[in-house]
N, CA, C and O atoms as CSV, one atom per row, in Angstrom:
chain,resi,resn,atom,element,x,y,z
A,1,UNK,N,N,-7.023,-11.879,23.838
A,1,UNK,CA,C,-5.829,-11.887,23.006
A,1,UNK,C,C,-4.760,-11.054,23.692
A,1,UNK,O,O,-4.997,-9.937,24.152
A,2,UNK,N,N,-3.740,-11.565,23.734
A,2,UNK,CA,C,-2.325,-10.435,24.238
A,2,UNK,C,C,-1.908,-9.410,23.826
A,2,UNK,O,O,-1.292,-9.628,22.783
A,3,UNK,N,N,-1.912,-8.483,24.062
A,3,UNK,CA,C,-1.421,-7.290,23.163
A,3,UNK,C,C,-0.317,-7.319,22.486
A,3,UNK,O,O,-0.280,-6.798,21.371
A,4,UNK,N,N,0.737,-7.906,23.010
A,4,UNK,CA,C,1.608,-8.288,21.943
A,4,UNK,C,C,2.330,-10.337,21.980
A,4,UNK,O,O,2.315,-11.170,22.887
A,5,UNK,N,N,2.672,-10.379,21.036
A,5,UNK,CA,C,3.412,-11.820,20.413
A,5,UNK,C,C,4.748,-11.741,20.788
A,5,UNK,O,O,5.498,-10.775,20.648
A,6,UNK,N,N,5.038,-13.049,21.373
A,6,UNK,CA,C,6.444,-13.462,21.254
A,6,UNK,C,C,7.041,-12.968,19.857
A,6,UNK,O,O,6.109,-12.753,19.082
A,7,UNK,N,N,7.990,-12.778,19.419
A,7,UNK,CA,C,8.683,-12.694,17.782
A,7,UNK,C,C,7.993,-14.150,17.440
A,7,UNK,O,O,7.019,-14.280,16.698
A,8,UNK,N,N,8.724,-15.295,18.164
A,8,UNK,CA,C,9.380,-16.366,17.484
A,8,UNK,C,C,7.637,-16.969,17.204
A,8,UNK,O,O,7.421,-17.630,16.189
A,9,UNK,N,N,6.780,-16.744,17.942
A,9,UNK,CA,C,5.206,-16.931,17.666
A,9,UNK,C,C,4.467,-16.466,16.517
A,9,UNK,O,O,3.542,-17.109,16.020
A,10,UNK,N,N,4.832,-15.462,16.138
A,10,UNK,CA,C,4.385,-14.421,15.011
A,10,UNK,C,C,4.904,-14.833,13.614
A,10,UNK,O,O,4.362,-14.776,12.510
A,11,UNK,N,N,6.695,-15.469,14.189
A,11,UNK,CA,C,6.808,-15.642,12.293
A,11,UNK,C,C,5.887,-16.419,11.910
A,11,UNK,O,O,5.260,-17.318,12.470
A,12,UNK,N,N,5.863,-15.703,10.263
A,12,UNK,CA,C,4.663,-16.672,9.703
A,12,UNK,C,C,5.303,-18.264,8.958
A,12,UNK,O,O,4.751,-19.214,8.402
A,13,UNK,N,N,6.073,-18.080,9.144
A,13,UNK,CA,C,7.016,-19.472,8.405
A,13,UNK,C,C,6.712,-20.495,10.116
A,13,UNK,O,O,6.867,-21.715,10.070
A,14,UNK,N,N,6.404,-19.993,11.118
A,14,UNK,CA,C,6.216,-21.181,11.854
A,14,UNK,C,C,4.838,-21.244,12.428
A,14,UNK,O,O,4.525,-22.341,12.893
A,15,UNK,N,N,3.884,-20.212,12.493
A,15,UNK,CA,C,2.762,-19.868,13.395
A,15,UNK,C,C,1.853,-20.986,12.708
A,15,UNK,O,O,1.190,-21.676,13.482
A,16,UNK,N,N,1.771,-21.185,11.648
A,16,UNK,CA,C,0.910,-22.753,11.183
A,16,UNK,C,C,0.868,-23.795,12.010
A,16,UNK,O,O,-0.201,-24.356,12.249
A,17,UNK,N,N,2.416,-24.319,12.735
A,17,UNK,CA,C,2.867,-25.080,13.605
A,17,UNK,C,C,2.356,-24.810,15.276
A,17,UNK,O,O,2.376,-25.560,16.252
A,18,UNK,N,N,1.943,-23.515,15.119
A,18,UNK,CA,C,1.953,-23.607,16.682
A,18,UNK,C,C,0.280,-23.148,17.274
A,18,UNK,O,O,-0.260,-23.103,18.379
A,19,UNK,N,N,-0.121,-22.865,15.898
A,19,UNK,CA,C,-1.334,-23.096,15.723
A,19,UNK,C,C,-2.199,-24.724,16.046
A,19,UNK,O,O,-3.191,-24.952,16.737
A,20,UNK,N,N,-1.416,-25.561,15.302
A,20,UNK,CA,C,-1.598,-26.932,15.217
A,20,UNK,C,C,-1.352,-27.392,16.588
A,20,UNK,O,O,-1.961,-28.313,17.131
A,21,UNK,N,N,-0.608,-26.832,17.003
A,21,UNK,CA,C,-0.370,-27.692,18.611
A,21,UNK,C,C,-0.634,-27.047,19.497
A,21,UNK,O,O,-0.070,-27.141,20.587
A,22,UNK,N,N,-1.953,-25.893,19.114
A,22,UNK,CA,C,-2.333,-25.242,20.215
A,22,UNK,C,C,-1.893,-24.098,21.008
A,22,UNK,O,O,-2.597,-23.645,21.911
A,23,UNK,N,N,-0.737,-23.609,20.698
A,23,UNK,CA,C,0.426,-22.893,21.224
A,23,UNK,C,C,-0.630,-20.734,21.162
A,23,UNK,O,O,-0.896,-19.893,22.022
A,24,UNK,N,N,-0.796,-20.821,19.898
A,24,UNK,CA,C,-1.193,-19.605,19.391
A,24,UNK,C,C,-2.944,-20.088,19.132
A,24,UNK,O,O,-3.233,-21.268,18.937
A,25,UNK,N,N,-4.126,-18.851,19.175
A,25,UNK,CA,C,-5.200,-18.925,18.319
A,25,UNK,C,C,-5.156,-18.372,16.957
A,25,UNK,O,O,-4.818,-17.204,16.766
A,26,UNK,N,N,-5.467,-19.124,16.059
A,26,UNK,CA,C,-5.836,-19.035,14.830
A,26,UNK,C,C,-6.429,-17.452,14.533
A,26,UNK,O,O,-5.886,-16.592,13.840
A,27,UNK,N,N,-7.242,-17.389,15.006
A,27,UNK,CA,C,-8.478,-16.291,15.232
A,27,UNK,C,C,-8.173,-15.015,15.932
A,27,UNK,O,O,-8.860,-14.003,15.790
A,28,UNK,N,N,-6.771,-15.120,16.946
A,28,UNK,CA,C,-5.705,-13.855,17.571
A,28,UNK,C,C,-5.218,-13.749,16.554
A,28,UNK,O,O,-5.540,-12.788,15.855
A,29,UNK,N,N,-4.285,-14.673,16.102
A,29,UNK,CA,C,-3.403,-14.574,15.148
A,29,UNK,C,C,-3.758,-13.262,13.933
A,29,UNK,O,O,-3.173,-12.195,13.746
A,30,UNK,N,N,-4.738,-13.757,13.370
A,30,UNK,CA,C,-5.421,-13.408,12.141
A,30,UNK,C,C,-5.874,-12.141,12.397
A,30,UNK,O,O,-5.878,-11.249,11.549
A,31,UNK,N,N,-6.333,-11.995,13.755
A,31,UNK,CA,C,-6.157,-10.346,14.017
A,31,UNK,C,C,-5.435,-9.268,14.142
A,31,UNK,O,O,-5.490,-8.091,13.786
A,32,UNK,N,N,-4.603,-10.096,14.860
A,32,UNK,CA,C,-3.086,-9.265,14.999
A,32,UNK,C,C,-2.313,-8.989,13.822
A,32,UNK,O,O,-1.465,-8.099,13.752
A,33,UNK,N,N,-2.650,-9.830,12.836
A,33,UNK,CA,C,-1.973,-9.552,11.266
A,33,UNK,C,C,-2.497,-8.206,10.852
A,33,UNK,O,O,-1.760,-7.310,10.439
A,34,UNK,N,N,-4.039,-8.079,11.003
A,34,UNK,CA,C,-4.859,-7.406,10.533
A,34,UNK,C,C,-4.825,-5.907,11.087
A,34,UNK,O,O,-4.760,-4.838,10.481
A,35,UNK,N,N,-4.876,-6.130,12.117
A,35,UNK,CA,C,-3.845,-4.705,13.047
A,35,UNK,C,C,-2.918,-3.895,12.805
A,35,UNK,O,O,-2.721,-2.705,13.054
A,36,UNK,N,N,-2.279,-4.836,12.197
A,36,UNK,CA,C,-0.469,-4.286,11.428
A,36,UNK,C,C,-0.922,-2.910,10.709
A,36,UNK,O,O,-2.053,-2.811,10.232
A,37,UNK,N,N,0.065,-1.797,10.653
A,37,UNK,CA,C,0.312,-1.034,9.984
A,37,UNK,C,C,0.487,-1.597,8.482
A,37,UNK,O,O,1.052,-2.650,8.186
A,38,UNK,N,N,-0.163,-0.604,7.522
A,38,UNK,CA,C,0.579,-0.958,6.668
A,38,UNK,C,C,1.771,0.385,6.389
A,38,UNK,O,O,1.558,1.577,6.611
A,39,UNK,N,N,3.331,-0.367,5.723
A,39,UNK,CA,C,4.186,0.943,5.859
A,39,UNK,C,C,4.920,0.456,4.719
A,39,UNK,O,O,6.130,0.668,4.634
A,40,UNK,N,N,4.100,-0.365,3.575
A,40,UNK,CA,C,4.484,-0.657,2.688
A,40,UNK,C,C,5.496,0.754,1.695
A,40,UNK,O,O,6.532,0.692,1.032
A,41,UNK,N,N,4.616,1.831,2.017
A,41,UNK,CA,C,5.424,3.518,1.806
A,41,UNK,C,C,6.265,3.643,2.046
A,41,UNK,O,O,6.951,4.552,1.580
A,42,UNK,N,N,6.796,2.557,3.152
A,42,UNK,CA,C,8.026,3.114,3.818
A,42,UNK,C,C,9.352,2.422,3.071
A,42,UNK,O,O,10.505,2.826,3.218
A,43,UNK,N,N,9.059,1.617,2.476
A,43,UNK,CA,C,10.106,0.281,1.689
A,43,UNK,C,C,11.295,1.189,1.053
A,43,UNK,O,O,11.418,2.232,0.411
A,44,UNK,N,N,11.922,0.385,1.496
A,44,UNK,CA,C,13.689,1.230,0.508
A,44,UNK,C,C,13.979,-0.192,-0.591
A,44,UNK,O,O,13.883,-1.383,-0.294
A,45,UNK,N,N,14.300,0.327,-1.721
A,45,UNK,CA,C,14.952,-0.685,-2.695
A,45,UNK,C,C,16.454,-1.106,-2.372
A,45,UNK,O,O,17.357,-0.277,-2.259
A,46,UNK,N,N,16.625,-2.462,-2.239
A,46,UNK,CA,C,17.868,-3.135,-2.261
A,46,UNK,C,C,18.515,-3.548,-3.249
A,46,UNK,O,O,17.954,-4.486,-3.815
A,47,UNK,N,N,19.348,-3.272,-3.634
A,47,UNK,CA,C,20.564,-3.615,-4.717
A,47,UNK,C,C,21.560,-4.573,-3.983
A,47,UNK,O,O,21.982,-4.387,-2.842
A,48,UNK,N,N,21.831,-5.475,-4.685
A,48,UNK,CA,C,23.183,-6.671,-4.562
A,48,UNK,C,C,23.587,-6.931,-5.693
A,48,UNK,O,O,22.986,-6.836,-6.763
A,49,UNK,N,N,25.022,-7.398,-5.396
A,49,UNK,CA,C,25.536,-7.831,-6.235
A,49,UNK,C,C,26.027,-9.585,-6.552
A,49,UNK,O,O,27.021,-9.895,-5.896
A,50,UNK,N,N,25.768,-10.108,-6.966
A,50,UNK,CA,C,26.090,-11.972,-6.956
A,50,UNK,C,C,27.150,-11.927,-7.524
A,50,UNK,O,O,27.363,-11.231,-8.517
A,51,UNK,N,N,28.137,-12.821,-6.859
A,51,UNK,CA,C,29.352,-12.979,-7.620
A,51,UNK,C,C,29.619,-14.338,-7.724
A,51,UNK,O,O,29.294,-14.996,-6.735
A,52,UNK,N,N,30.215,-15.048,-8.824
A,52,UNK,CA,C,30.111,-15.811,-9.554
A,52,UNK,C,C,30.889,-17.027,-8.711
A,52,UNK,O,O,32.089,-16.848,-8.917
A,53,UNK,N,N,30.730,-18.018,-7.976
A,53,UNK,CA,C,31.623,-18.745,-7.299
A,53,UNK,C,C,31.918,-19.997,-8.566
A,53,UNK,O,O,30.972,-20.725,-8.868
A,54,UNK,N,N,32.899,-20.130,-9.069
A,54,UNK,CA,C,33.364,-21.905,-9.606
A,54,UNK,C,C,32.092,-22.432,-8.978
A,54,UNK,O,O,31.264,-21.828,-8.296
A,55,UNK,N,N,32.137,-24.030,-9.466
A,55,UNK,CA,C,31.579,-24.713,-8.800
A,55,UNK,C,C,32.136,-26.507,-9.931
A,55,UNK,O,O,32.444,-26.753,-11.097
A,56,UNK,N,N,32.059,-26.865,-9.333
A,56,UNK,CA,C,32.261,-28.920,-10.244
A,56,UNK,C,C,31.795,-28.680,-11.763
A,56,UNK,O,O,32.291,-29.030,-12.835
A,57,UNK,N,N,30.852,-28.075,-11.491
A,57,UNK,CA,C,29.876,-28.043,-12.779
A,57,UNK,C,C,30.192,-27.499,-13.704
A,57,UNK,O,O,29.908,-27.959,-14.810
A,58,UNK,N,N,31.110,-25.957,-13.513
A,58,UNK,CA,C,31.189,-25.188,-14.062
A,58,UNK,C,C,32.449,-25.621,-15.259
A,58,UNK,O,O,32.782,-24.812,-16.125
């Protein structure tokens, strides 16, 4: 296994895909997740604000 991942290999919104075509192992993959820090401790809360656009509908 590589010590480290491309970024664009790792997101998980595509690694299903590149799994499928061989690109990444399933079985690295799943380790390297597992590896991760967790720094869930570390999280800051985000506040936004939505502002109201018109729209046809409205």
């Amino acid at each position: 296994m590589p010590d480290t991942f491309d970024n664009k290999i790792i997101d998980k919104r595509v690694a299903r895909r590149y799994v499928r075509k061989g690109i990444l192992d399933e079985k690295d993959f799943e380790k390297y997740l597992k590896a991760l820090p967790d720094v869930a401790d570390q999280a800051v809360p985000v506040e936004s604000e939505v502002e109201h656009v018109e729209t046809d509908e409205d």
